[in-house]
ROVEX-722565 format. One record per residue (C-alpha): residue number from 1; residue in three letters; x, y, z. Coordinates in steps of 0.5 Angstrom, whole numbers, plus 500, padded with zeros to 3 digits. Example, Ala and Ser with C-alpha at 12.3 -4.5 7.8 and 13.67 -1.06 7.14 Angstrom:
BEGIN
PT seq type   u   v   w
PT   1  Ala 525 491 516
PT   2  Ser 527 498 514
***
This chain:
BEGIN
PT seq type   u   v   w
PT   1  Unk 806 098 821
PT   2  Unk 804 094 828
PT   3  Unk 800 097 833
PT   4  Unk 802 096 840
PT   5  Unk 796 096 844
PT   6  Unk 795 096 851
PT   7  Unk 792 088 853
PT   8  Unk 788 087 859
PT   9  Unk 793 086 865
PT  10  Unk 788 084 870
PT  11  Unk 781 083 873
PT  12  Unk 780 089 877
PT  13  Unk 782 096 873
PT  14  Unk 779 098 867
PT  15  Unk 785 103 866
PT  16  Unk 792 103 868
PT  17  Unk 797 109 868
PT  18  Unk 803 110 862
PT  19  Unk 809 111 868
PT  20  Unk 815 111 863
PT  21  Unk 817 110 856
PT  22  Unk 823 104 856
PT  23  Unk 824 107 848
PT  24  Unk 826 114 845
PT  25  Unk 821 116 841
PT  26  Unk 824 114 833
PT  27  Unk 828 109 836
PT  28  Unk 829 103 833
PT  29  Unk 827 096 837
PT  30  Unk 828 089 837
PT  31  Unk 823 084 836
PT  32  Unk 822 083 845
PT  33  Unk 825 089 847
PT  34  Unk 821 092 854
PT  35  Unk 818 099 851
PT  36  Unk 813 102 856
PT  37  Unk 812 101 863
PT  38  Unk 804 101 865
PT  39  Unk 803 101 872
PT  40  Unk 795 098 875
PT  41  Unk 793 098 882
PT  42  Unk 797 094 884
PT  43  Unk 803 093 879
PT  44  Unk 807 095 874
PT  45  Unk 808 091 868
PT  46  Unk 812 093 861
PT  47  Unk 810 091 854
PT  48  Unk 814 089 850
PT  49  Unk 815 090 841
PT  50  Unk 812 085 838
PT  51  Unk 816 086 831
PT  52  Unk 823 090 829
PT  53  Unk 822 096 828
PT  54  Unk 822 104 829
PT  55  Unk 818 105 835
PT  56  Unk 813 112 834
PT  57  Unk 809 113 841
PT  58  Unk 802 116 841
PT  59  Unk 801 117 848
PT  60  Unk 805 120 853
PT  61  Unk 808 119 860
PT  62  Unk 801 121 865
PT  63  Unk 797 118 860
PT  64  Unk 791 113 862
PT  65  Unk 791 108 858
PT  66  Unk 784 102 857
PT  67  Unk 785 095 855
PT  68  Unk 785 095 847
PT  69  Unk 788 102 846
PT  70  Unk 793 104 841
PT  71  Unk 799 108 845
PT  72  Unk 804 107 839
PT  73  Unk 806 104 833
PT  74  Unk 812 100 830
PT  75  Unk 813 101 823
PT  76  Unk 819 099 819
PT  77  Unk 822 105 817
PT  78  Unk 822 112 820
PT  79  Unk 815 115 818
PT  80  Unk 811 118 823
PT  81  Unk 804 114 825
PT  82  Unk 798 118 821
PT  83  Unk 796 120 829
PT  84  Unk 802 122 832
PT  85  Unk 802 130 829
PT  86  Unk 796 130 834
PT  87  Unk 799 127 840
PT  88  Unk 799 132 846
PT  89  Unk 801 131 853
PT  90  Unk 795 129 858
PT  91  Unk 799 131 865
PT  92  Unk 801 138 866
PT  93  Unk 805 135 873
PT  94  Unk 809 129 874
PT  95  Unk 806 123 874
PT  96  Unk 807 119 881
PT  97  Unk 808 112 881
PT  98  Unk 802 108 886
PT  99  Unk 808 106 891
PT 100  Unk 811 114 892
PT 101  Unk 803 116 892
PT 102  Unk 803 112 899
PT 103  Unk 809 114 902
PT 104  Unk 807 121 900
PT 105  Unk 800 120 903
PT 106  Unk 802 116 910
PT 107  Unk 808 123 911
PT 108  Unk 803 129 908
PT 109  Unk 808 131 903
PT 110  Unk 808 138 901
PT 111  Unk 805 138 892
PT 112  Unk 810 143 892
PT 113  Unk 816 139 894
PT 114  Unk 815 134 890
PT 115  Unk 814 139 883
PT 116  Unk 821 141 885
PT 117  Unk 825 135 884
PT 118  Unk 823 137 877
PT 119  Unk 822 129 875
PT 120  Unk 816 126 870
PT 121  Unk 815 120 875
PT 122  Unk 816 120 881
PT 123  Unk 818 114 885
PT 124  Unk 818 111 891
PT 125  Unk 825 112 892
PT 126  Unk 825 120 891
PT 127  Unk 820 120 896
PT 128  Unk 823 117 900
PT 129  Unk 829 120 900
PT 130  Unk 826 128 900
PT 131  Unk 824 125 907
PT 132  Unk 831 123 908
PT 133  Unk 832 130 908
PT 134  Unk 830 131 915
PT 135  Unk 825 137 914
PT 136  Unk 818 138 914
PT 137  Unk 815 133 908
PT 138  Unk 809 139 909
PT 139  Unk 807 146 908
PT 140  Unk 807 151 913
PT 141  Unk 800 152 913
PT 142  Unk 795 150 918
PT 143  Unk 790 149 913
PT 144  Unk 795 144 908
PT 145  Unk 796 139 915
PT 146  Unk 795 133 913
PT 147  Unk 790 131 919
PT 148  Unk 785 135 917
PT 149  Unk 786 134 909
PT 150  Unk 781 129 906
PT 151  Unk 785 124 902
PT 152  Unk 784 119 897
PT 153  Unk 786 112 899
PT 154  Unk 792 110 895
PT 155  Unk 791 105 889
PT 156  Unk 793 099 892
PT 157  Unk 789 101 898
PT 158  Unk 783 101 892
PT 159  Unk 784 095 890
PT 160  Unk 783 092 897
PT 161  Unk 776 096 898
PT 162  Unk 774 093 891
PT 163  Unk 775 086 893
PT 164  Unk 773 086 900
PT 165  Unk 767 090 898
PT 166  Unk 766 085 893
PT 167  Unk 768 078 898
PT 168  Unk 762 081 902
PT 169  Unk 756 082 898
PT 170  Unk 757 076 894
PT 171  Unk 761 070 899
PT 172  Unk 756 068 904
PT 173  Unk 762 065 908
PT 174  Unk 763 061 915
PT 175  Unk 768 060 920
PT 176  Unk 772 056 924
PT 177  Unk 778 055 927
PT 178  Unk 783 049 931
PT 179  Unk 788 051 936
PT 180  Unk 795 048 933
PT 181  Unk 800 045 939
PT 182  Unk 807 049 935
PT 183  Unk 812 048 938
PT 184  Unk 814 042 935
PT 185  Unk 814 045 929
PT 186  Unk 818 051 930
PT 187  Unk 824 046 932
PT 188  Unk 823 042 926
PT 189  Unk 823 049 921
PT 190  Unk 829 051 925
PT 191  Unk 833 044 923
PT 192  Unk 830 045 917
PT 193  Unk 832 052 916
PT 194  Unk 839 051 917
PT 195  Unk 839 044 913
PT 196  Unk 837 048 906
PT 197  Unk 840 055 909
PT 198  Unk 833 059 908
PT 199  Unk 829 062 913
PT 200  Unk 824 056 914
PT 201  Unk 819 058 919
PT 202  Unk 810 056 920
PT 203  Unk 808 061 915
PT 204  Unk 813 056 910
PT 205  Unk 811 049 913
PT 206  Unk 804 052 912
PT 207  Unk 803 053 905
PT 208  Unk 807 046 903
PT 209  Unk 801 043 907
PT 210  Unk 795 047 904
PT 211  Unk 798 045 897
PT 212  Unk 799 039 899
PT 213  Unk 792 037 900
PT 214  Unk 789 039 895
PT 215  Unk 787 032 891
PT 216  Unk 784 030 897
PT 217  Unk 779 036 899
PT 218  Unk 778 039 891
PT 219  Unk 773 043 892
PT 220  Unk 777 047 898
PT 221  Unk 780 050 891
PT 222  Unk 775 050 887
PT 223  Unk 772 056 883
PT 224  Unk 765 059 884
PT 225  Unk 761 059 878
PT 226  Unk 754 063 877
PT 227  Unk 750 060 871
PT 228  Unk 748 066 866
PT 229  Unk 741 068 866
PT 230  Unk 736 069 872
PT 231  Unk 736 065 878
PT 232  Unk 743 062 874
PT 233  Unk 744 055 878
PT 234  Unk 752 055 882
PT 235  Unk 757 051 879
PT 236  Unk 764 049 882
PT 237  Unk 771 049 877
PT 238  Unk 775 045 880
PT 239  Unk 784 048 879
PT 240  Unk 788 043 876
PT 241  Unk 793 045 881
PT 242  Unk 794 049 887
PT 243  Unk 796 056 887
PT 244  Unk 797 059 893
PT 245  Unk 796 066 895
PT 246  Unk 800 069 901
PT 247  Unk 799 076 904
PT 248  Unk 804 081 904
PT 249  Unk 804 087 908
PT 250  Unk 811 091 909
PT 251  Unk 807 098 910
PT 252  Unk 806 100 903
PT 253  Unk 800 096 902
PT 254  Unk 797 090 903
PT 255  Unk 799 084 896
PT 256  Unk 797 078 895
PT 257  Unk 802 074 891
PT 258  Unk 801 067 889
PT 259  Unk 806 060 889
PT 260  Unk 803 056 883
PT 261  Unk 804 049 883
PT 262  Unk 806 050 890
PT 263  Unk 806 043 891
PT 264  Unk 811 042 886
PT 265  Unk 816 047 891
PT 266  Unk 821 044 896
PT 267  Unk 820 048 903
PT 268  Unk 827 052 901
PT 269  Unk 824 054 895
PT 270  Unk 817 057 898
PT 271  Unk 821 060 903
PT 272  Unk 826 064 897
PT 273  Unk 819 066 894
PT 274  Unk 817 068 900
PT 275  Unk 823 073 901
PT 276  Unk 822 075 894
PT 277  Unk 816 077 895
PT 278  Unk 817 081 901
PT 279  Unk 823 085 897
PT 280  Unk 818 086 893
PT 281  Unk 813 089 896
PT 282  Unk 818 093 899
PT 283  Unk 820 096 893
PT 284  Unk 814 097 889
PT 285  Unk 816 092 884
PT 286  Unk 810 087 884
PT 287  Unk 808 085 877
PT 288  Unk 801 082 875
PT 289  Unk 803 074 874
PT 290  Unk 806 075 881
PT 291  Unk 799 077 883
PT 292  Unk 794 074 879
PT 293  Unk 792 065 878
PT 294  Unk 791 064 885
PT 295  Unk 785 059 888
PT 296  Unk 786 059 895
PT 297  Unk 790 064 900
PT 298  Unk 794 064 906
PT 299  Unk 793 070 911
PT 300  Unk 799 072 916
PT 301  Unk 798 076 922
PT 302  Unk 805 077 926
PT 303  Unk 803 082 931
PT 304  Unk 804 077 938
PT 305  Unk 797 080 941
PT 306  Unk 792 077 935
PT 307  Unk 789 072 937
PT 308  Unk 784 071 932
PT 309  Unk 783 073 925
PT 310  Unk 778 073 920
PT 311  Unk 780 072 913
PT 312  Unk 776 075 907
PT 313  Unk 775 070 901
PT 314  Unk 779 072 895
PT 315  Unk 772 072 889
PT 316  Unk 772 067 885
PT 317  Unk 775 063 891
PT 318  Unk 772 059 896
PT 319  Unk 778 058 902
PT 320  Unk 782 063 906
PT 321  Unk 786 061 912
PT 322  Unk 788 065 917
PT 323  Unk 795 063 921
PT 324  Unk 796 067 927
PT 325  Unk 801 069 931
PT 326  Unk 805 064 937
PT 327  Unk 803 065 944
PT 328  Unk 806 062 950
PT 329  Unk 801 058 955
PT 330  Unk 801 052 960
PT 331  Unk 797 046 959
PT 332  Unk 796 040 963
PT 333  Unk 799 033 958
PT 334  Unk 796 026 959
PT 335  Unk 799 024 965
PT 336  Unk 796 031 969
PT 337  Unk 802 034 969
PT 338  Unk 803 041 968
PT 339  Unk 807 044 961
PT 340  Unk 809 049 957
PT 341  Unk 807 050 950
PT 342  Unk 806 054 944
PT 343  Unk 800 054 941
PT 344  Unk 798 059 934
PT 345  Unk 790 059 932
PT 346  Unk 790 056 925
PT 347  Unk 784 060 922
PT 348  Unk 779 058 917
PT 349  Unk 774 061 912
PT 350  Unk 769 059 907
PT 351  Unk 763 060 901
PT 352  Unk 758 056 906
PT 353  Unk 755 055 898
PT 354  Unk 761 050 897
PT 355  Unk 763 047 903
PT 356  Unk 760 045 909
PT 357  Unk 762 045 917
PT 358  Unk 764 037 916
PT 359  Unk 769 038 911
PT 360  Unk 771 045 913
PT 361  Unk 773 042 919
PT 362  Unk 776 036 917
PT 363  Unk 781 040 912
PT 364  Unk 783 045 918
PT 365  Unk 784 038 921
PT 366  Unk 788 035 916
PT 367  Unk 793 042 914
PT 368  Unk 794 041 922
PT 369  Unk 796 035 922
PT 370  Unk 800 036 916
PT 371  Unk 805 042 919
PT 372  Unk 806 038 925
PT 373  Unk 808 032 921
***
């Protein structure tokens, strides 16, 4: 008989949440074969079986589970696990999903309307469609008015709270940032968008040039280490490749999802993972490989009227930028003469205990250079 155990999914959850059962309990399954859905502040992830078998659960779907945690048994015939007569349910309502929790947060959706779909989970796209309905997602009391009720924040809003707490009592970081002259390459990422017939724009054009300087400015990719010990010295690990986080925020929580090995990628292959990611955060499906192994990070900010922005250095990080929206503005050329041109802010922010101004600046200066290339 073969446990299934919970394994430890990330770095940031103690627990996770049994979402759903992939397999019946007494049905045989394959050595491979998806079993349970696990979902952590940010993500869902399946297990998978481990041997041939007959599958025998030992939890039940709304269970919270920690890593290490026996939640079946695969055994090689039909006998019960010597705990299943002890199984018993731990929720009493459905279990909902982190992306319906915010949709249902954000609309102020009655508990009761969401009972009466008579589902054990609930998803993002049951919420959504109870609101299609056109009636009032909440319940006729003033008292239950979503303005006024105290509300818990949404998981993967947790997850944020966790690490940009973390980011700011342990990251002494600096800031700097340099004026990028865009408009030549907006027209370059519009020929290169129809040459590979995928939407190419600055966002792309930046993460090529980020990954593409990391042998030249390692320590800009580097981990922060702390030996053990009192007064531990700091000690850096430098990545063997670079992995680039990009920030996506459709309106269902902010992800981080990272290109591995982005130097590796051809501008039409970040761009087809970008509007990968982007799917997915629409629809809630991220896993945590998505999510997890990033050494530097990109931050988008889209809204016309930002004209700065600030970005929190992931922990165990040392470098986040910040690339802004275009803005329009005239300048005078090198002949004196009165243009127009587009310019965008390219952001930097850094662990000051790991990289100094000169070399902040100059990595600025090298990925503007890069993008205009």
């Amino acid at each position: 008989m073969t446990e299934l155990r919970v394994p430890k999914l990330n770095n940031n959850d103690t627990e996770y949440l049994l979402v759903e059962w992939l397999a019946e309990d007494g049905a045989e399954v394959l050595k491979g074969d998806p079993v349970v859905v696990l979902e952590t502040s940010k993500a869902a992830e399946e297990l998978v079986a481990e041997v041939d078998g007959v599958l025998r659960r030992t939890a039940e779907i709304g269970a919270t589970c920690v890593p290490g945690e026996v939640i079946a048994y695969i055994s090689d015939d039909s006998a019960p696990p010597p705990t299943a007569a002890d199984r018993e349910p731990t929720s009493s309502g459905p279990v909902i999903t982190a992306p319906a929790q915010v949709l249902i947060d954000e609309h102020g959706v009655d508990p009761a309307r969401i009972r009466a779909l008579g589902k054990k989970v609930i998803k993002r796209a049951d919420v959504a469609a109870l609101l299609e309905t056109g009636v009032d997602a909440g319940g006729d009391s003033a008292s239950s008015s979503p303005e006024t009720q105290t509300r818990p924040l949404p998981a993967v809003q947790r997850a944020v709270a966790a690490a940009v707490t973390r980011s700011h009592h342990t990251i002494p970081a600096a800031f700097t940032a340099v004026k990028l002259d865009a408009g030549p390459a907006i027209a370059r990422a519009r020929v290169l968008s129809k040459e590979a017939r995928a939407l190419i724009g600055l966002p792309e054009l930046l993460v090529s040039a980020v990954a593409s300087l990391h042998e030249q400015f390692p320590m800009c990719f580097a981990e922060p280490m702390v030996a053990d010990g009192p007064g531990g010295d700091l000690a850096v690990r430098p990545s063997p490749a670079p992995n680039v986080g990009v920030t996506v925020d459709v309106g269902h929580g902010l992800y981080v999802p990272v290109l591995h090995g982005a130097d590796r990628l051809s501008l039409k292959e970040i761009a087809q993972r970008l509007t990968a990611y982007r799917t997915k955060a629409m629809r809630g499906a991220f896993r945590e490989e998505d999510l997890a192994g990033g050494n530097i990070v990109v931050t988008l900010h889209t809204d016309a009227a930002v004209l700065l922005a600030v970005p929190i250095i992931f922990p165990g990080q040392t470098c986040a930028l910040s690339l802004c929206a275009p803005q329009h503005e005239v300048a005078l050329d090198s002949a004196g003469n009165i243009v127009k041109r587009t310019t965008v802010t390219l952001g930097l922010a850094f662990d000051h205990r790991v990289v100094n101004g000169r070399e902040a600046a100059m990595f600025l200066n090298a990925v503007r250079k890069a993008i205009t290339a």
